[in-house]
C-alpha positions as CSV (number, residue, x, y, z in Angstrom):
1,X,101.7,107.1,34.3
2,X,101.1,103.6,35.9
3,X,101.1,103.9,39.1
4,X,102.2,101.1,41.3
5,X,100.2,99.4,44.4
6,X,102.5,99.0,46.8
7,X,102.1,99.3,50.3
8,X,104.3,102.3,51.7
9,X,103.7,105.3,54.1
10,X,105.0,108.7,52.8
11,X,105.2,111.9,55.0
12,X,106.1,115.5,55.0
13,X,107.4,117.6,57.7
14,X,107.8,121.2,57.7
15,X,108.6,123.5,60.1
16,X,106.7,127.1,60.2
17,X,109.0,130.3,61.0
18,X,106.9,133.0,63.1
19,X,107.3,135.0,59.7
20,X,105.4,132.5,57.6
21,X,101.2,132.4,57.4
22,X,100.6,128.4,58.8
23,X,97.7,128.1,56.1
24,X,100.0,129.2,53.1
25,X,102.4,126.2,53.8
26,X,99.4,123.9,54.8
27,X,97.9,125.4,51.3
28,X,101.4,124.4,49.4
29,X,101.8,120.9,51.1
30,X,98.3,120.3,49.8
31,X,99.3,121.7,46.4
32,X,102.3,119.3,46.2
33,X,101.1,116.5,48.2
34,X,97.2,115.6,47.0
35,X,95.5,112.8,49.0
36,X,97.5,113.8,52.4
37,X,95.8,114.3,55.7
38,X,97.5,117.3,56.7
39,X,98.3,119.1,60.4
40,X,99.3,121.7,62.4
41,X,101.2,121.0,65.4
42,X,104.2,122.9,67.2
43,X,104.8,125.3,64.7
44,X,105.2,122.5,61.8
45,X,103.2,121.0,59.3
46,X,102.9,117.4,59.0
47,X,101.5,116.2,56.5
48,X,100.6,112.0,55.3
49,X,99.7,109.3,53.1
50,X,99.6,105.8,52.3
51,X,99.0,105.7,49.0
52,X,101.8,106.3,46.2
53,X,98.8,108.7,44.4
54,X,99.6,111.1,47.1
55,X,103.7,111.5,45.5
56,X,102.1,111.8,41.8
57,X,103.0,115.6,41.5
58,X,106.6,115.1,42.7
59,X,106.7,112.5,40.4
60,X,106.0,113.9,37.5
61,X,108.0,116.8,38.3
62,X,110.9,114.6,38.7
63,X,110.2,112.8,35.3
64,X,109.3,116.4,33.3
65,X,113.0,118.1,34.7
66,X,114.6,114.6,33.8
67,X,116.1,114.7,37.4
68,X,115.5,110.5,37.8
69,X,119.0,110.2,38.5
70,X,119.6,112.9,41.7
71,X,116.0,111.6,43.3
72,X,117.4,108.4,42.9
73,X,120.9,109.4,44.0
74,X,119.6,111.0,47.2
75,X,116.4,108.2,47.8
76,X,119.8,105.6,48.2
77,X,122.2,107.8,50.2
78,X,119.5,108.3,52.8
79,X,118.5,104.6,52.8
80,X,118.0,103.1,55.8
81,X,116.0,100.3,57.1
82,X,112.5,100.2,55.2
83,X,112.8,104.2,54.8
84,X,114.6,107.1,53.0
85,X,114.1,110.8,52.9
86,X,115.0,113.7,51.1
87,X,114.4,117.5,51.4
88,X,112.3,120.0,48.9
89,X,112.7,124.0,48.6
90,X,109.8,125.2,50.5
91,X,110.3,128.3,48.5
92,X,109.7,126.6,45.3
93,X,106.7,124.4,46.1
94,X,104.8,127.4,47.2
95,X,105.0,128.6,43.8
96,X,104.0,125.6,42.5
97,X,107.8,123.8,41.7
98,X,109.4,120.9,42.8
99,X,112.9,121.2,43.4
100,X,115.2,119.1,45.6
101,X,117.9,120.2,48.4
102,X,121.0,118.7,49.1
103,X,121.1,120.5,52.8
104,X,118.8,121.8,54.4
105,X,120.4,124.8,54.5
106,X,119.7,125.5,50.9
107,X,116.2,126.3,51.6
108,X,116.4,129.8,53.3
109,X,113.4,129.0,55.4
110,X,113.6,125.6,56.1
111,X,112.9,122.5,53.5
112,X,110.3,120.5,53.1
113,X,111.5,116.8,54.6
114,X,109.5,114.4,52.4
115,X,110.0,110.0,54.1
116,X,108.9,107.2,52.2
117,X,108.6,104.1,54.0
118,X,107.9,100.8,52.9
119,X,109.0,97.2,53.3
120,X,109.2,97.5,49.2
121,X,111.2,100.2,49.2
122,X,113.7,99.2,46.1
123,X,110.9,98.9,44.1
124,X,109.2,102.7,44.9
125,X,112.8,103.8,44.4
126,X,113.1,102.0,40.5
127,X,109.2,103.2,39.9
128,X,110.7,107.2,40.8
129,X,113.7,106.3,39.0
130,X,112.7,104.4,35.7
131,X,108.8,104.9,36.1
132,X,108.7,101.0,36.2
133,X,106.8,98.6,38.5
């Protein structure tokens, strides 16, 4: 995988139900989200990076399932400005699986709000996309 350098800011927010252990979903973000400085604050996790290393996992994930086309889908419906966001089950990344959410609703617990920001942001979208720089 060639790995592009461009200058961005990705983040993850999660919130933490008072049924839910704080470490385990610190523990999946990590999982998920490698190279992140990761937090606790106000019953969420917030977790963040600027360097495009960090979304490898979610990236390959994407490019295993062959799901290019709804990341991409999703990456430009919530364009806007240098940024776009989309959500993750939170149930499925603790075990270890990517898998996106059109609503938020969809993840019984809450999702997993991953934002990518960049003032390159078409071409972070085309690297997730067509795995091109």
């Amino acid at each position: 995988m060639n790995i592009p350098s461009i200058k961005c800011k990705i983040e993850m927010f999660c919130s933490v139900n008072p049924s839910e252990d704080s470490q385990k979903i610190i523990n999946t973000i990590s999982n998920i989200f490698p190279l992140s400085n990761i937090e606790f604050q106000n019953f969420s996790v917030v977790a963040s990076s600027r360097d495009l290393r960090s979304f490898e996992k979610i990236y390959e994930a994407i490019h295993n399932k062959r799901s290019q086309k709804t990341y991409r889908k999703y990456l430009e419906k919530n364009y806007e400005n240098s940024s776009t966001w989309f959500y993750l089950n939170k149930q499925a990344a603790y075990v270890g699986k990517i898998a996106i959410c059109e609503q938020d609703e969809e993840s019984p617990l809450g999702p997993i709000k991953v934002v990518i920001s960049s003032p390159d942001l078409d071409r972070i979208i085309e690297w997730i996309a067509f795995g091109n720089d």
